[in-house]
DSSP file (Angstrom, degrees, kcal/mol; ACC not computed):
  #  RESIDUE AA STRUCTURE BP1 BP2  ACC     N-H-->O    O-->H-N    N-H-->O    O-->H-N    TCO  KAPPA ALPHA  PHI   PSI    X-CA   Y-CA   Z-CA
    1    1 A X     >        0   0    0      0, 0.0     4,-2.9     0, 0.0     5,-0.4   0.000 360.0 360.0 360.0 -50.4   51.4  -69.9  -60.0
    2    2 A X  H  >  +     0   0    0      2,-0.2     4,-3.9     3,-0.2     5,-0.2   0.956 360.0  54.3 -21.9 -59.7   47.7  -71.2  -59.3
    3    3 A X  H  > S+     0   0    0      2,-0.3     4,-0.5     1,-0.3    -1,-0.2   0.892 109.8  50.1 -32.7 -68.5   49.0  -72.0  -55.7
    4    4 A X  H  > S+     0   0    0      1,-0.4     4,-1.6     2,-0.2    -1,-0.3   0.684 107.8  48.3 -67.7 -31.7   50.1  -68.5  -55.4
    5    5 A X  H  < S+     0   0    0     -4,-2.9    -1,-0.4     2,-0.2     4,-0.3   0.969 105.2  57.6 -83.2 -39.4   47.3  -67.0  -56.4
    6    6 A X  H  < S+     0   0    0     -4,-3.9     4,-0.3    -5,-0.4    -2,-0.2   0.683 104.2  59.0 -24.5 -33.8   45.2  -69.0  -54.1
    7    7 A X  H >X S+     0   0    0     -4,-0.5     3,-0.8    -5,-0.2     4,-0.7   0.900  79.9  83.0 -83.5 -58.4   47.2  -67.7  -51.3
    8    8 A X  H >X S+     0   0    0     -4,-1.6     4,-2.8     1,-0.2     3,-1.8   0.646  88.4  47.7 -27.2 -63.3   46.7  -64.3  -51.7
    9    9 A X  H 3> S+     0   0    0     -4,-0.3     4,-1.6     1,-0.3     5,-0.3   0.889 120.2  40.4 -36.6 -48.3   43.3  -63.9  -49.8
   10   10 A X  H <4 S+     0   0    0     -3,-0.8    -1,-0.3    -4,-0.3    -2,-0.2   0.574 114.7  44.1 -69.2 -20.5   44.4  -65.6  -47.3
   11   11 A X  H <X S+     0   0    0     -3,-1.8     4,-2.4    -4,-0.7    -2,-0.2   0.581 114.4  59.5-121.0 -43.0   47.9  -64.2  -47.1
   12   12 A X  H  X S+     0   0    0     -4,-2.8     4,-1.2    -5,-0.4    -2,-0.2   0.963 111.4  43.5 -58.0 -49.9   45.7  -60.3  -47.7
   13   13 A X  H  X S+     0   0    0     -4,-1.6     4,-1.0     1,-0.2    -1,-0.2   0.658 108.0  57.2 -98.0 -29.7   43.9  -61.3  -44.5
   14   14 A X  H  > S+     0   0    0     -5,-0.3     4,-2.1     2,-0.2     5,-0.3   0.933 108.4  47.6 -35.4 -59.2   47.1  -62.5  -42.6
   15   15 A X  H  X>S+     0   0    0     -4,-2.4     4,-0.9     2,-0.3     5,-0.5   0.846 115.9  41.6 -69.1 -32.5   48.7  -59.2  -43.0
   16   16 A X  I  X>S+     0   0    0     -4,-1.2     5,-1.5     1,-0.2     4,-1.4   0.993 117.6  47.5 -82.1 -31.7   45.6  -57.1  -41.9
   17   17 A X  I  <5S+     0   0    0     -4,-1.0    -2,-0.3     4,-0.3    -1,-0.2   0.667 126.8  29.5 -78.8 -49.9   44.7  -59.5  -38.8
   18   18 A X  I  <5S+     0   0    0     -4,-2.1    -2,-0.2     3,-0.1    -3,-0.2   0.388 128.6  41.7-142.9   1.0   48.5  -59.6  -37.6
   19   19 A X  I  <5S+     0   0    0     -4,-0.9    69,-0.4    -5,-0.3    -2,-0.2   0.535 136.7  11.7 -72.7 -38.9   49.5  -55.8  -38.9
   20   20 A X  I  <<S-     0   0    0     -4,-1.4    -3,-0.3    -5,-0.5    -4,-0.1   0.586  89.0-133.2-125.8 -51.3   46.5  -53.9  -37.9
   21   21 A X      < +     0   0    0     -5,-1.5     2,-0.4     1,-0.5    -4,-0.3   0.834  70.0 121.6  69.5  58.8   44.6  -56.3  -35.7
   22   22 A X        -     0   0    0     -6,-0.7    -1,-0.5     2,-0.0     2,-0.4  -0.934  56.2-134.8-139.6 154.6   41.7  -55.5  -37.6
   23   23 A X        -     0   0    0     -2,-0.4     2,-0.7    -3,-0.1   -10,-0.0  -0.971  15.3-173.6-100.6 150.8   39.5  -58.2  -39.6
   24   24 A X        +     0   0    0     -2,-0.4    -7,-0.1   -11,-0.1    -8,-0.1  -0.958  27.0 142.9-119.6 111.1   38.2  -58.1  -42.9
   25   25 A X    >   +     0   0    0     -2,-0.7     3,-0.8     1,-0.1    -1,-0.0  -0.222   9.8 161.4-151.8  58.1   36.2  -60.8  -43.5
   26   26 A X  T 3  S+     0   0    0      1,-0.3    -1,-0.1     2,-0.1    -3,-0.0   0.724  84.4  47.5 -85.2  -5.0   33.1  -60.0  -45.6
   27   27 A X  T 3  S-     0   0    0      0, 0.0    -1,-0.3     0, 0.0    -2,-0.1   0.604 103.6-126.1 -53.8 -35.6   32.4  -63.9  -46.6
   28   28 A X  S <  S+     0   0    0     -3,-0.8    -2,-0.1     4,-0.0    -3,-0.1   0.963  76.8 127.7  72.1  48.3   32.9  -65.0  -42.8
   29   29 A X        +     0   0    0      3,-0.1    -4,-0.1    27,-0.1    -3,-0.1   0.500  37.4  89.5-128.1 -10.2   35.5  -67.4  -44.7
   30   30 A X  S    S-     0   0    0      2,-0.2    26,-0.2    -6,-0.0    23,-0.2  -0.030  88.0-108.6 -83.2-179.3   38.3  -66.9  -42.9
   31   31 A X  S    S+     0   0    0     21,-0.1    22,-1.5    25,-0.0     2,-0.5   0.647  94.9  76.7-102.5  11.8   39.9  -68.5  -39.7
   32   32 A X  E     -A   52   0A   0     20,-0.2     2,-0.8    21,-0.1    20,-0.2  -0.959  62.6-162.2 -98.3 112.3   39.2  -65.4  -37.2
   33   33 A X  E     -A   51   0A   0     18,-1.3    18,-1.5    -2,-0.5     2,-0.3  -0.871  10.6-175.9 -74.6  95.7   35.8  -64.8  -36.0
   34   34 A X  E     -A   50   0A   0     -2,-0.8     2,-0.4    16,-0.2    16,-0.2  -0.553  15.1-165.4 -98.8 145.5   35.3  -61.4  -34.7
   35   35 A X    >   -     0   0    0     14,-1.3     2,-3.1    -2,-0.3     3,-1.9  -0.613  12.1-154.4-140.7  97.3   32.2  -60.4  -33.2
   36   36 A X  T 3  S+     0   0    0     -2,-0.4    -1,-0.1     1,-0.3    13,-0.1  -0.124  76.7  84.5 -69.3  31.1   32.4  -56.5  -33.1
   37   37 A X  T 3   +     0   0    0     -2,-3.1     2,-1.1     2,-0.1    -1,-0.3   0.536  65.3  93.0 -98.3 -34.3   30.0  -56.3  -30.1
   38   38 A X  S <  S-     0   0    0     -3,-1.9     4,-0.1    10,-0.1    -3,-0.0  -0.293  84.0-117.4 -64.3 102.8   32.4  -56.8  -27.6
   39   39 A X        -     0   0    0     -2,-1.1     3,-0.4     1,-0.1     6,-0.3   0.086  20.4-138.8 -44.2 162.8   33.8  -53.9  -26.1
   40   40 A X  S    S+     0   0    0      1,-0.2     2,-0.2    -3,-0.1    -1,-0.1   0.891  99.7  49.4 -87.9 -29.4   37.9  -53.6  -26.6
   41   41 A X  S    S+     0   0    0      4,-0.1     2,-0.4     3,-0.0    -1,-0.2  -0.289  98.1  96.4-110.1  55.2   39.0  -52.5  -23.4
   42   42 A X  S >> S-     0   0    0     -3,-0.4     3,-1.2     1,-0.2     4,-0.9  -0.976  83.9-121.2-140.9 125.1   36.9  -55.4  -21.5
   43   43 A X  H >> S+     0   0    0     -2,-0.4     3,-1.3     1,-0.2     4,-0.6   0.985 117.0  70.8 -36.3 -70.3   38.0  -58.8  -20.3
   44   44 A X  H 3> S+     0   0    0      1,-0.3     4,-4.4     2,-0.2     5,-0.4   0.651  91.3  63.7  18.7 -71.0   35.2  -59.9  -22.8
   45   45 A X  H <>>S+     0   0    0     -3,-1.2     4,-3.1     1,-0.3     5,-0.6   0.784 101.3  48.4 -40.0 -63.9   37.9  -58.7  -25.5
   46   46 A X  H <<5S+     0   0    0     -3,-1.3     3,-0.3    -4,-0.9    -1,-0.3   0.885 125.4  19.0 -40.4 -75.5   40.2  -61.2  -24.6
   47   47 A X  H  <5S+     0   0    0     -4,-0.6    -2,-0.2     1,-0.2    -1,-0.2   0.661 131.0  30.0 -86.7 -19.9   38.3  -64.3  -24.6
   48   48 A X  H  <5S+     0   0    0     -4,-4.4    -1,-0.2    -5,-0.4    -3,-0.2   0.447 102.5  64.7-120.6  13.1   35.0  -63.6  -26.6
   49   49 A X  T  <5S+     0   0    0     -4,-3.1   -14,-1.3    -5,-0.4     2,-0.4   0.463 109.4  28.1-117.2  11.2   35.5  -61.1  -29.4
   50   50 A X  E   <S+A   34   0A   0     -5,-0.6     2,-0.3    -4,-0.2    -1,-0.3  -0.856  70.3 149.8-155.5 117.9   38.1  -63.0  -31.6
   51   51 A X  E     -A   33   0A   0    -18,-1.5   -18,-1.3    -2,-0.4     2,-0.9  -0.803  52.3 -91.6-130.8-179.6   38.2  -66.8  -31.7
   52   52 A X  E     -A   32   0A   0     -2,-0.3     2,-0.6   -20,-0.2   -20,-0.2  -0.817  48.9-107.7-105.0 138.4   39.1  -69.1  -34.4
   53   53 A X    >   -     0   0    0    -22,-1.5     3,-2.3    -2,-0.9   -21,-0.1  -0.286  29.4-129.9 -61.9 103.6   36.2  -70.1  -36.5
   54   54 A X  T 3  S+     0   0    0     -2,-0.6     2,-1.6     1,-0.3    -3,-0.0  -0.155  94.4  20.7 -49.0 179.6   34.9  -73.8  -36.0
   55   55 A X  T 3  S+     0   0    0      1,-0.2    -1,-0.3     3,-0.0     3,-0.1  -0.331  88.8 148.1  80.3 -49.3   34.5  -75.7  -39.1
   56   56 A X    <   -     0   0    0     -3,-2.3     2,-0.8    -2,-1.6    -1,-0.2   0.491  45.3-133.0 -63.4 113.5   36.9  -73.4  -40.8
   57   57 A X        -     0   0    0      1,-0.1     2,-0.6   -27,-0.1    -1,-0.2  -0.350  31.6-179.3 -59.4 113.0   39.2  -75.1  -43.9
   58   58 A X        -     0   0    0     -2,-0.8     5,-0.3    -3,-0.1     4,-0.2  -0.902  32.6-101.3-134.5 119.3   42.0  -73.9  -43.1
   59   59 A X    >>  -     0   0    0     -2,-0.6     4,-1.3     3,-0.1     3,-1.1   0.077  41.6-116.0 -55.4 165.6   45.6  -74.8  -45.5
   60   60 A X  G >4 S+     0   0    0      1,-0.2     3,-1.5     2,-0.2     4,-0.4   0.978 110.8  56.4 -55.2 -50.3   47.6  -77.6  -43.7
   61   61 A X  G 34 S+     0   0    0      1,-0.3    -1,-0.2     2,-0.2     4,-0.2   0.641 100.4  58.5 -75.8 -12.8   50.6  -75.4  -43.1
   62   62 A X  G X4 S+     0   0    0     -3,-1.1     3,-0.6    -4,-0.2    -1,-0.3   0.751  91.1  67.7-101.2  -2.8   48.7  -72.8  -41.4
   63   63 A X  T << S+     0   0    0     -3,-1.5    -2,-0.2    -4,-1.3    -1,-0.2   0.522  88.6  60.4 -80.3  -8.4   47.1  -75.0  -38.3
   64   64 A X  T 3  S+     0   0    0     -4,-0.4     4,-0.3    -3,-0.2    -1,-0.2   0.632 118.3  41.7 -76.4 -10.7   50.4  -75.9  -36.2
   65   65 A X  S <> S+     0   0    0     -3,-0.6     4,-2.7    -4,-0.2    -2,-0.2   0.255  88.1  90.9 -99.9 -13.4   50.3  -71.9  -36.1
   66   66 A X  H  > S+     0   0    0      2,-0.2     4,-1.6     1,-0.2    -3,-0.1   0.685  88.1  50.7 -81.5   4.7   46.5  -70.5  -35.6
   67   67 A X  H  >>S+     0   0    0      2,-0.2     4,-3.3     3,-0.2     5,-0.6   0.839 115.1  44.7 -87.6 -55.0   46.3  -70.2  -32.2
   68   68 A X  H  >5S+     0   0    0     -4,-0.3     4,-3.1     2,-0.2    -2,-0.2   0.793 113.4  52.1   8.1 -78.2   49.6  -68.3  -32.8
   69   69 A X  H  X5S+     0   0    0     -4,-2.7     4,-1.3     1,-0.3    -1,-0.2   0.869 107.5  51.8 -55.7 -65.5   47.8  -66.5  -35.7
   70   70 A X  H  X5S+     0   0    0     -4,-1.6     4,-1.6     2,-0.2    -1,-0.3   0.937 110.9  46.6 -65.9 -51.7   44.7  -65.4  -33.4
   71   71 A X  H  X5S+     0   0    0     -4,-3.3     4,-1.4     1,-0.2    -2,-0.2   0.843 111.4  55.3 -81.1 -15.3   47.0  -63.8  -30.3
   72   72 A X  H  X<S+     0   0    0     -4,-3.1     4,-1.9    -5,-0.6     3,-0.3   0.985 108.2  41.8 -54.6 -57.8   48.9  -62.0  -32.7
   73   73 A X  H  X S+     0   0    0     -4,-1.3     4,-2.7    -3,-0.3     5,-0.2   0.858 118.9  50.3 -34.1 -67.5   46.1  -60.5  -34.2
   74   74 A X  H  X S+     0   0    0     -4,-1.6     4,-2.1     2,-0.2     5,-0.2   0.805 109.8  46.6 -35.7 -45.6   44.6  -59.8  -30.5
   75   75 A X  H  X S+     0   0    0     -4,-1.4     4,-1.7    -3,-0.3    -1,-0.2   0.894 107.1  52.3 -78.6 -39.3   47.2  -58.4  -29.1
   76   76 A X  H  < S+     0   0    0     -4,-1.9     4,-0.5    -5,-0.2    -1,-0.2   0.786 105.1  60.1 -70.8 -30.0   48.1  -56.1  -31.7
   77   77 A X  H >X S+     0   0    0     -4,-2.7     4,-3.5     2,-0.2     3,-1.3   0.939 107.8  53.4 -25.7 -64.9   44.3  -54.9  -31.6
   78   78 A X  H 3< S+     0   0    0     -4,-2.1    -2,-0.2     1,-0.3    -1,-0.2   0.908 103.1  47.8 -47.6 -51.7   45.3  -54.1  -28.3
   79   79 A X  T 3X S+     0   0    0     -4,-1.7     4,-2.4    -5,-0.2     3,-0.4   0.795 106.0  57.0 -58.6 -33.9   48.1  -52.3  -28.8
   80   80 A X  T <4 S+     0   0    0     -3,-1.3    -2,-0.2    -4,-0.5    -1,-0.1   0.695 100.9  63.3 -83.9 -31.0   46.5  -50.0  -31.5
   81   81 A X  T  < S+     0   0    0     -4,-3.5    -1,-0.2     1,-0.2     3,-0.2   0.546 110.6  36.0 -80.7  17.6   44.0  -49.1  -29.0
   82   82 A X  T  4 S+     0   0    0      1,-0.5     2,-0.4    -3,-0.4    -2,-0.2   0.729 137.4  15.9-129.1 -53.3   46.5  -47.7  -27.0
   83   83 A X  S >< S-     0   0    0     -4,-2.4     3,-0.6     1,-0.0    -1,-0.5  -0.998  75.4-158.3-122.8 117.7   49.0  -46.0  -29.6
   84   84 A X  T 3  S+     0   0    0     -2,-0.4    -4,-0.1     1,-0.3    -3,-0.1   0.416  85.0  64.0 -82.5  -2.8   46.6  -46.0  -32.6
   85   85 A X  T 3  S+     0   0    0     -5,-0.1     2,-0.5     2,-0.0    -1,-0.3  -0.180  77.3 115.7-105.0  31.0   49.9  -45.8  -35.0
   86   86 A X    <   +     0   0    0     -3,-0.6     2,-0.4   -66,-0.1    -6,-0.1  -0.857  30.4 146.9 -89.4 114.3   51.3  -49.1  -33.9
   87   87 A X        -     0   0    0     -2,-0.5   -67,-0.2    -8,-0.1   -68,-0.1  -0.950  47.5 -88.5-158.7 150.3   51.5  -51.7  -36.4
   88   88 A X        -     0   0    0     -2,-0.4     4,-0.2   -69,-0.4   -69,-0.1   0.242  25.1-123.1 -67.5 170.1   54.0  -54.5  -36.8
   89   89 A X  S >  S+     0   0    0      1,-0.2     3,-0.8     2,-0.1     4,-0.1   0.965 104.2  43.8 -82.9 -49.8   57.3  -54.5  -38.7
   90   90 A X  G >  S+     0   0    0      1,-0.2     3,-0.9     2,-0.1    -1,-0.2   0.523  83.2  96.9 -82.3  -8.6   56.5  -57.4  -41.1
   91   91 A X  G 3  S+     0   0    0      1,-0.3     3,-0.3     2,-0.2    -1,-0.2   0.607  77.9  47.7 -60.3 -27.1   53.1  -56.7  -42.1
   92   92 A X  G <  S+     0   0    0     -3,-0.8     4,-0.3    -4,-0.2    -1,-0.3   0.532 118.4  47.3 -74.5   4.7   53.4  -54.7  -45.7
   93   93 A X  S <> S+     0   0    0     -3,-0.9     4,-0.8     2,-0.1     5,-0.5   0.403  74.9  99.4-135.4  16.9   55.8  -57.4  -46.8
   94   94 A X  H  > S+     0   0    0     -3,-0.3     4,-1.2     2,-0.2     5,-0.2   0.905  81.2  53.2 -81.4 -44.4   54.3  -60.6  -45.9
   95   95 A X  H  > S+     0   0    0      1,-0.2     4,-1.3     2,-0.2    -1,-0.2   0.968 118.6  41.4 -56.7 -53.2   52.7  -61.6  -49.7
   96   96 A X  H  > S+     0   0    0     -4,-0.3     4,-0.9     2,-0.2     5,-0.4   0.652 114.2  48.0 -80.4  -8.6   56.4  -61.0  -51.1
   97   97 A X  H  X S+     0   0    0     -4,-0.8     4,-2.3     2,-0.2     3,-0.5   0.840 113.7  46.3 -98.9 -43.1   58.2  -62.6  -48.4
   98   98 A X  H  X S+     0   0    0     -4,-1.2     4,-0.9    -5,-0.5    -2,-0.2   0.960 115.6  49.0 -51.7 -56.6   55.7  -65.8  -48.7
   99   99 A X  H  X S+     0   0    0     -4,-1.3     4,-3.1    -5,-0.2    -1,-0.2   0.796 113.5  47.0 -36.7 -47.4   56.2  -65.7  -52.9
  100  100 A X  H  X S+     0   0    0     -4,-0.9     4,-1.8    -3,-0.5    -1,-0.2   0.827 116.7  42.5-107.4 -47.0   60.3  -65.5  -52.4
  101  101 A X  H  < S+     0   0    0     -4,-2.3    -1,-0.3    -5,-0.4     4,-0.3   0.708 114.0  51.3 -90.2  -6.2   60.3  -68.5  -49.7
  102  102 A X  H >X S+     0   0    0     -4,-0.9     3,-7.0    -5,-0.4     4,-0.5   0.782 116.3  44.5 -79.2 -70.6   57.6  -70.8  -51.9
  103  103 A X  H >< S+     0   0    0     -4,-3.1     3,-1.0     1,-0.3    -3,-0.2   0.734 104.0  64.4 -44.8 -38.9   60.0  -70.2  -55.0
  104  104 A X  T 3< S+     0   0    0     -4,-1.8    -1,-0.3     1,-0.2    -3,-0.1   0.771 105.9  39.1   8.4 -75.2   62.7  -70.9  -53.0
  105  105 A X  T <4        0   0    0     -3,-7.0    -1,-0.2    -4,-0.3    -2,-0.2   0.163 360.0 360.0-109.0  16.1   61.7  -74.4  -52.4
  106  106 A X    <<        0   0    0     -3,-1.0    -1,-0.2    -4,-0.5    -2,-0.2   0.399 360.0 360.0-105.4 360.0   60.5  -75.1  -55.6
């Protein structure tokens, strides 16, 4: 149960980052860097306003998957700025679905 509660921030910040395309990040602890200077509808966007964060500790199981992680997040940014009701299918349900497939395998 520790585990699982460990996961949550991280799992909270999944869902908004690949649901919303939005970050929330008010530690600067997470593995997205956004730098909310960078215009949206700008080449810029693409390649400078969301990277992954050097240095960042990041659990094992999620690093064959950040680059992943970051163009999900991007794209779907993208998307919102175009139909501003857009948001992905799996995104409320990713904290139960993560819980249900840990227990799973324990």
């Amino acid at each position: 149960d520790l585990f699982l509660v460990s996961m949550r921030p991280y799992l909270t910040f999944l869902e908004k980052w690949m649901g919303m395309g939005e970050v929330e990040d008010h530690y600067n602890e997470f593995m997205i860097l956004h730098d909310p200077s960078v215009p949206l509808h700008t080449l810029r966007y693409w390649h400078e306003a969301c990277r992954l964060r050097p240095g960042t500790a990041l659990p094992v199981f999620f690093q064959p998957l950040a680059r992943e992680i970051l163009l999900t997040g991007k794209s779907v940014a993208l998307m919102r700025s175009v139909q501003p009701t857009f948001r992905t299918s799996t995104s409320s349900h990713m904290w139960d679905q993560f819980v249900e497939s840990f227990r799973s395998k324990m």
